[in-house]
KOLTINU-56004 format. One line per field, with one value per residue (C-alpha): x, y negated, z negated; chain. Coordinates in pm, whole numbers. Layout:
% KOLTINU-56004
u: c(X/...)
v: c(Y/...)
w: c(Z/...)
dogu: c(A/...)
//
This chain:
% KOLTINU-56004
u: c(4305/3992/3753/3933/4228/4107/3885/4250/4437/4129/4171/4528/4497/4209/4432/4820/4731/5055/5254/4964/4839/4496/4326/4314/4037/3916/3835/4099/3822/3589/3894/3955/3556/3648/3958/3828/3522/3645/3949/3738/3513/3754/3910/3592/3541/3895/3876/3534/3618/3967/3914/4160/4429/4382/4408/4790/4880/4936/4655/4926/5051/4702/4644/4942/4865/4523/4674/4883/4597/4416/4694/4803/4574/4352/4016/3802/3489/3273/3106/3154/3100/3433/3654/3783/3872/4020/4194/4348/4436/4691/4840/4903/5030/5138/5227/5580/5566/5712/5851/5525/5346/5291/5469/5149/4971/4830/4698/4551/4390/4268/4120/3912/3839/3659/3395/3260/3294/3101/2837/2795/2820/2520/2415/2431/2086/2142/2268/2043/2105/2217/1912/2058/2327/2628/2821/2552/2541/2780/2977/2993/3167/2886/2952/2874/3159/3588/3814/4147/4493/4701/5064/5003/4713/4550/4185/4370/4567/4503/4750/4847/4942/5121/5329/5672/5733/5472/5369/5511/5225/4951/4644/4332/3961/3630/3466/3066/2728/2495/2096/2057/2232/2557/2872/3046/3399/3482/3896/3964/4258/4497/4290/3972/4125/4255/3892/3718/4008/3937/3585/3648/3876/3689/3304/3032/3281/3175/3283/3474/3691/3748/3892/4075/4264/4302/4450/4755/4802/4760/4898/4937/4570/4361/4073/3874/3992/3984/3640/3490/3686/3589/3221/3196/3353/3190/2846/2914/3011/2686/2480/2649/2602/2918/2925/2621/2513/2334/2028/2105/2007)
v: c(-1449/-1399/-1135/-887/-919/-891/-541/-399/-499/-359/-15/-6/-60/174/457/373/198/237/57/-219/-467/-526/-846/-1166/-1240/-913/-762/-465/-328/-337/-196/102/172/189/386/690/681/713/915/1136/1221/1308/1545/1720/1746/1931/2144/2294/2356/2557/2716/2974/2708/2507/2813/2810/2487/2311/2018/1795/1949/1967/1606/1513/1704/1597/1239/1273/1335/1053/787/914/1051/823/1085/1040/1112/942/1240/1443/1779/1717/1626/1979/1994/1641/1865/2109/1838/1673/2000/2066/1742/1541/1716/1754/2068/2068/2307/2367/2463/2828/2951/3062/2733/2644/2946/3051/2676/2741/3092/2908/2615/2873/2964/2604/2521/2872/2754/2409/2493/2452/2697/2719/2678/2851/3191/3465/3854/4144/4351/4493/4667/4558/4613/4398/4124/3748/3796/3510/3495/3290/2961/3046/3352/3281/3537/3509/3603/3514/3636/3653/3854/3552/3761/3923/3601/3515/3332/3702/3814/3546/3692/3549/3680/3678/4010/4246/4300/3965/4040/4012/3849/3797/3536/3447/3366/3649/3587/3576/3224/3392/3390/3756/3839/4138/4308/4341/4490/4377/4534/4374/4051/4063/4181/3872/3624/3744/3686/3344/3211/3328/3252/3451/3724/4065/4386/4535/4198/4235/4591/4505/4169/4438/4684/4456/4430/4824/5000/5334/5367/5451/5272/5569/5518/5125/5159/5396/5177/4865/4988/5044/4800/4517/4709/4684/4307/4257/4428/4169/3850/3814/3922/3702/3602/3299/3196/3134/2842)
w: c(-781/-542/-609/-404/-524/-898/-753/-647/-926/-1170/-986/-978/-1360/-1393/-1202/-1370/-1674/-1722/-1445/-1390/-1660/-1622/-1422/-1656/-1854/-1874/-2271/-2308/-2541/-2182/-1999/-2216/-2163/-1744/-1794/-2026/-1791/-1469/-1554/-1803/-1504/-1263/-1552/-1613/-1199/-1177/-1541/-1437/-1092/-1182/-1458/-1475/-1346/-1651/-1894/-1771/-1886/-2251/-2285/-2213/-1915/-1782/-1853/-1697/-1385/-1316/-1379/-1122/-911/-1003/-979/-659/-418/-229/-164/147/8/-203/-293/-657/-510/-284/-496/-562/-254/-243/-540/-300/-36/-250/-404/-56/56/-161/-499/-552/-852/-1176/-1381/-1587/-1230/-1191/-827/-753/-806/-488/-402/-736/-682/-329/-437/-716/-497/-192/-432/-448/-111/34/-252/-83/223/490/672/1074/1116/1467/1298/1268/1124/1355/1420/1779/1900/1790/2117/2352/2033/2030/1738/1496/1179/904/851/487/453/471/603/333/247/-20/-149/-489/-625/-716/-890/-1142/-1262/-1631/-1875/-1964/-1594/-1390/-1172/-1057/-723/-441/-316/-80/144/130/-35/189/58/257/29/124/7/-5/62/-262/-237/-457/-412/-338/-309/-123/-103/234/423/721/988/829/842/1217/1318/1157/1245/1585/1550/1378/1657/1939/1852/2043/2150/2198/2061/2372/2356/2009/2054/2352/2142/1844/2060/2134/1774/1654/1980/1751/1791/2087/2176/2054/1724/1700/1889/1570/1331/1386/1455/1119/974/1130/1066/678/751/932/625/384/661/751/1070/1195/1591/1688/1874/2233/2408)
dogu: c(A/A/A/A/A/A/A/A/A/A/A/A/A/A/A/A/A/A/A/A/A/A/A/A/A/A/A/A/A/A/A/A/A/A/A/A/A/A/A/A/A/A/A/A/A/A/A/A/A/A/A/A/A/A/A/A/A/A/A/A/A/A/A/A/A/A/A/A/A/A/A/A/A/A/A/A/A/A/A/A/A/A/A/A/A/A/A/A/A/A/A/A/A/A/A/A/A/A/A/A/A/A/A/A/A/A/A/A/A/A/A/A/A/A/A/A/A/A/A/A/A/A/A/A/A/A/A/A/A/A/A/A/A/A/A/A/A/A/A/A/A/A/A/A/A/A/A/A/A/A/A/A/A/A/A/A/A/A/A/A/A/A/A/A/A/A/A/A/A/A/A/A/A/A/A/A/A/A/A/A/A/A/A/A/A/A/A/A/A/A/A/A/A/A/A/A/A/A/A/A/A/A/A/A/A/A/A/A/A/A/A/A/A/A/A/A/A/A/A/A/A/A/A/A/A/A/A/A/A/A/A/A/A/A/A/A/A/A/A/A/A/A/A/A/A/A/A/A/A)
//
Protein backbone atom coordinates (compact mmCIF):
# COMPACT_ATOMS: atom_id res chain seq x y z
CA UNK A 1 0.00 0.00 0.00
CA UNK A 2 1.68 3.46 -1.00
CA UNK A 3 1.49 6.28 1.27
CA UNK A 4 -1.67 7.54 -0.17
CA UNK A 5 -3.42 4.86 -0.12
CA UNK A 6 -2.55 4.07 3.65
CA UNK A 7 -3.60 8.28 4.31
CA UNK A 8 -7.22 7.23 2.79
CA UNK A 9 -7.63 4.12 4.35
CA UNK A 10 -6.35 5.82 7.93
CA UNK A 11 -9.21 8.46 7.42
CA UNK A 12 -11.76 6.21 6.33
CA UNK A 13 -10.93 4.31 9.59
CA UNK A 14 -10.58 7.44 11.60
CA UNK A 15 -14.28 8.55 10.27
CA UNK A 16 -16.27 4.73 10.29
CA UNK A 17 -14.21 2.85 12.61
CA UNK A 18 -16.71 0.74 12.21
CA UNK A 19 -16.97 -0.34 8.52
CA UNK A 20 -13.02 0.17 7.89
CA UNK A 21 -10.20 -1.75 9.74
CA UNK A 22 -7.42 0.32 10.21
CA UNK A 23 -4.07 0.46 7.79
CA UNK A 24 -1.55 -2.46 8.72
CA UNK A 25 1.02 -2.00 11.03
CA UNK A 26 -0.47 0.64 12.76
CA UNK A 27 -0.74 0.22 17.05
CA UNK A 28 -4.68 0.09 17.67
CA UNK A 29 -3.60 1.63 21.05
CA UNK A 30 -2.13 4.78 18.54
CA UNK A 31 -5.37 4.47 16.52
CA UNK A 32 -7.80 4.84 19.35
CA UNK A 33 -5.56 8.11 20.32
CA UNK A 34 -6.58 9.56 16.42
CA UNK A 35 -10.11 8.47 16.65
CA UNK A 36 -11.24 10.05 20.19
CA UNK A 37 -9.19 13.09 18.99
CA UNK A 38 -10.48 13.99 15.90
CA UNK A 39 -13.98 12.80 16.49
CA UNK A 40 -13.95 14.34 20.12
CA UNK A 41 -13.18 17.71 18.45
CA UNK A 42 -15.62 17.77 15.93
CA UNK A 43 -18.23 16.82 18.87
CA UNK A 44 -17.23 19.65 21.00
CA UNK A 45 -17.31 22.07 17.59
CA UNK A 46 -21.11 20.96 17.01
CA UNK A 47 -22.29 20.66 21.06
CA UNK A 48 -21.04 24.27 21.70
CA UNK A 49 -22.29 25.70 18.63
CA UNK A 50 -26.10 24.19 19.12
CA UNK A 51 -26.70 24.19 22.30
CA UNK A 52 -30.24 24.05 22.66
CA UNK A 53 -30.29 21.30 19.75
CA UNK A 54 -28.33 19.00 21.84
CA UNK A 55 -30.56 19.51 25.03
CA UNK A 56 -33.27 17.57 22.80
CA UNK A 57 -31.51 14.52 22.36
CA UNK A 58 -30.42 11.40 24.78
CA UNK A 59 -26.35 11.34 24.85
CA UNK A 60 -26.68 8.57 22.60
CA UNK A 61 -28.83 10.06 20.16
CA UNK A 62 -26.62 13.07 20.08
CA UNK A 63 -23.59 10.97 19.57
CA UNK A 64 -25.08 9.20 16.97
CA UNK A 65 -26.11 12.29 15.14
CA UNK A 66 -23.00 14.21 15.15
CA UNK A 67 -21.45 10.80 13.96
CA UNK A 68 -23.31 10.83 11.20
CA UNK A 69 -21.89 14.06 10.41
CA UNK A 70 -18.56 13.13 10.74
CA UNK A 71 -18.60 9.84 8.73
CA UNK A 72 -20.46 11.38 6.05
CA UNK A 73 -19.99 14.81 5.09
CA UNK A 74 -16.93 15.79 3.26
CA UNK A 75 -16.51 19.85 4.63
CA UNK A 76 -14.90 22.43 2.36
CA UNK A 77 -13.15 24.26 4.78
CA UNK A 78 -10.31 23.68 6.67
CA UNK A 79 -11.22 26.13 9.05
CA UNK A 80 -12.79 25.33 12.85
CA UNK A 81 -14.91 28.36 12.94
CA UNK A 82 -16.91 26.87 9.73
CA UNK A 83 -17.67 23.90 10.61
CA UNK A 84 -21.06 24.84 12.10
CA UNK A 85 -21.97 25.78 9.17
CA UNK A 86 -20.48 22.77 7.34
CA UNK A 87 -23.11 21.58 10.27
CA UNK A 88 -26.08 23.14 8.58
CA UNK A 89 -24.90 22.18 5.00
CA UNK A 90 -25.36 18.53 5.53
CA UNK A 91 -28.65 18.79 7.63
CA UNK A 92 -29.77 20.39 4.61
CA UNK A 93 -28.41 18.15 2.07
CA UNK A 94 -27.58 15.24 2.93
CA UNK A 95 -29.25 14.12 6.29
CA UNK A 96 -31.94 11.79 5.85
CA UNK A 97 -33.91 12.35 9.68
CA UNK A 98 -34.73 9.88 12.10
CA UNK A 99 -37.28 9.45 14.36
CA UNK A 100 -35.32 10.97 17.38
CA UNK A 101 -34.98 14.38 15.10
CA UNK A 102 -37.23 17.10 16.25
CA UNK A 103 -39.58 18.36 12.95
CA UNK A 104 -38.19 21.47 13.66
CA UNK A 105 -34.57 20.42 13.46
CA UNK A 106 -33.14 22.29 10.75
CA UNK A 107 -34.44 25.35 11.48
CA UNK A 108 -33.96 25.39 15.25
CA UNK A 109 -30.19 24.46 13.88
CA UNK A 110 -30.02 27.29 11.37
CA UNK A 111 -31.45 29.84 14.04
CA UNK A 112 -28.51 28.81 16.45
CA UNK A 113 -26.04 28.57 13.67
CA UNK A 114 -26.82 32.70 12.45
CA UNK A 115 -25.49 33.85 15.69
CA UNK A 116 -21.96 32.52 14.92
CA UNK A 117 -21.81 33.38 11.55
CA UNK A 118 -23.07 37.40 12.11
CA UNK A 119 -20.22 37.09 15.00
CA UNK A 120 -17.56 36.10 12.37
CA UNK A 121 -18.53 37.87 9.90
CA UNK A 122 -16.31 40.83 8.29
CA UNK A 123 -17.44 43.83 7.88
CA UNK A 124 -17.96 45.72 4.37
CA UNK A 125 -15.29 47.93 4.88
CA UNK A 126 -17.14 50.23 2.24
CA UNK A 127 -20.35 50.64 4.59
CA UNK A 128 -20.72 53.61 6.53
CA UNK A 129 -23.85 54.85 9.03
CA UNK A 130 -26.85 56.92 7.72
CA UNK A 131 -26.25 60.45 8.80
CA UNK A 132 -28.50 62.01 5.72
CA UNK A 133 -31.69 61.85 4.48
CA UNK A 134 -32.93 58.72 4.16
CA UNK A 135 -34.88 59.31 0.90
CA UNK A 136 -31.61 60.89 -1.15
CA UNK A 137 -29.38 57.84 0.69
CA UNK A 138 -28.34 54.02 -1.36
CA UNK A 139 -29.87 51.66 0.81
CA UNK A 140 -27.79 48.72 1.85
CA UNK A 141 -28.70 46.01 4.08
CA UNK A 142 -25.11 45.35 6.60
CA UNK A 143 -23.18 42.72 5.67
CA UNK A 144 -23.02 42.03 9.43
CA UNK A 145 -27.17 41.83 9.99
CA UNK A 146 -29.66 38.69 8.29
CA UNK A 147 -33.14 39.35 7.39
CA UNK A 148 -35.09 35.74 8.69
CA UNK A 149 -38.11 33.64 8.76
CA UNK A 150 -38.77 30.50 10.17
CA UNK A 151 -42.08 28.25 10.67
CA UNK A 152 -41.57 27.17 13.91
CA UNK A 153 -40.91 29.63 16.71
CA UNK A 154 -37.56 28.47 16.90
CA UNK A 155 -36.42 31.29 20.28
CA UNK A 156 -38.71 29.87 22.54
CA UNK A 157 -37.70 26.11 21.84
CA UNK A 158 -36.41 24.29 24.98
CA UNK A 159 -36.67 20.45 25.74
CA UNK A 160 -39.93 21.60 27.58
CA UNK A 161 -41.63 23.37 24.43
CA UNK A 162 -41.08 21.56 21.13
CA UNK A 163 -43.70 22.08 19.12
CA UNK A 164 -45.13 19.52 16.56
CA UNK A 165 -46.70 21.46 13.91
CA UNK A 166 -45.04 24.47 12.19
CA UNK A 167 -46.78 27.70 12.60
CA UNK A 168 -49.60 29.28 10.95
CA UNK A 169 -48.14 32.52 10.02
CA UNK A 170 -43.83 32.25 9.74
CA UNK A 171 -42.13 33.93 12.39
CA UNK A 172 -39.89 36.86 11.23
CA UNK A 173 -36.07 37.70 12.90
CA UNK A 174 -33.52 40.48 11.94
CA UNK A 175 -30.37 38.95 13.49
CA UNK A 176 -27.01 41.47 13.52
CA UNK A 177 -24.01 42.66 15.26
CA UNK A 178 -24.41 45.81 17.09
CA UNK A 179 -21.23 48.37 17.45
CA UNK A 180 -20.68 47.05 20.40
CA UNK A 181 -19.39 43.92 18.38
CA UNK A 182 -22.72 41.77 19.96
CA UNK A 183 -24.92 39.91 18.62
CA UNK A 184 -28.80 41.29 18.78
CA UNK A 185 -31.87 39.61 17.77
CA UNK A 186 -34.70 41.71 16.97
CA UNK A 187 -38.81 40.11 16.18
CA UNK A 188 -39.72 41.43 13.13
CA UNK A 189 -42.95 41.28 11.13
CA UNK A 190 -43.98 40.43 7.37
CA UNK A 191 -43.83 43.96 6.20
CA UNK A 192 -40.38 44.35 7.98
CA UNK A 193 -39.13 41.49 6.23
CA UNK A 194 -40.35 42.46 2.58
CA UNK A 195 -38.74 46.00 3.19
CA UNK A 196 -35.21 44.55 4.01
CA UNK A 197 -35.51 41.59 1.46
CA UNK A 198 -36.08 44.35 -0.89
CA UNK A 199 -33.20 46.14 0.26
CA UNK A 200 -31.08 42.89 0.34
CA UNK A 201 -31.89 41.92 -3.28
CA UNK A 202 -31.59 45.15 -4.79
CA UNK A 203 -28.31 46.81 -3.16
CA UNK A 204 -27.97 50.66 -3.30
CA UNK A 205 -31.72 51.16 -4.00
CA UNK A 206 -33.46 54.11 -2.86
CA UNK A 207 -36.43 54.67 -0.81
CA UNK A 208 -39.01 55.76 -3.58
CA UNK A 209 -38.10 52.26 -5.31
CA UNK A 210 -38.54 50.48 -2.28
CA UNK A 211 -42.12 51.88 -1.81
CA UNK A 212 -42.96 51.55 -5.29
CA UNK A 213 -41.74 47.34 -5.23
CA UNK A 214 -43.75 47.30 -1.73
CA UNK A 215 -46.67 48.81 -3.18
CA UNK A 216 -47.20 45.80 -5.57
CA UNK A 217 -47.12 43.66 -2.63
CA UNK A 218 -49.58 45.72 -0.02
CA UNK A 219 -52.00 47.38 -2.66
CA UNK A 220 -54.52 48.04 0.46
CA UNK A 221 -52.23 50.83 1.32
CA UNK A 222 -51.56 54.08 -0.36
CA UNK A 223 -48.33 55.31 -0.95
CA UNK A 224 -49.00 57.81 1.81
CA UNK A 225 -49.25 55.20 4.18
CA UNK A 226 -46.37 52.80 2.98
CA UNK A 227 -44.34 56.13 2.46
CA UNK A 228 -44.79 57.04 6.58
CA UNK A 229 -44.45 53.34 7.32
CA UNK A 230 -41.57 52.37 5.98
CA UNK A 231 -39.93 55.84 6.91
CA UNK A 232 -39.96 54.76 10.16
CA UNK A 233 -39.21 51.61 10.09
CA UNK A 234 -36.15 51.72 8.16
CA UNK A 235 -35.09 54.82 10.45
CA UNK A 236 -35.15 52.42 13.58
CA UNK A 237 -33.17 49.87 11.27
CA UNK A 238 -30.67 52.55 10.46
CA UNK A 239 -30.27 53.48 14.41
CA UNK A 240 -29.44 49.71 15.09
CA UNK A 241 -27.00 49.42 11.62
CA UNK A 242 -28.99 47.56 9.76
CA UNK A 243 -30.01 49.64 7.32
CA UNK A 244 -26.40 50.90 6.32
CA UNK A 245 -25.17 52.85 2.78
CA UNK A 246 -21.82 52.67 1.35
CA UNK A 247 -19.06 54.93 0.25
CA UNK A 248 -19.37 55.73 -3.37
CA UNK A 249 -16.71 55.44 -5.70
Amino acid sequence: MNFIDTQHAFMAHIREPQLHPKPNGIEDRRMAIYRDLFFNNINGFISSGFPVLKTLYSDDDWLQLVRCFFAEHDCQSPYFLDIAGEFIHYLSSDYKMLESDPAFMLELAHYEWIELDVSITQLDIMERIITTQLSNTPLYLSSCARNLSYQYPVQHITSEFQPSEPSQQPHYFVVYRDTEDEVQFIATNAMTALLLSIIESTSGIYLATVIEQVAQHAPQFTEEQLLQGATQTLTAMVERGVIVTKNQG
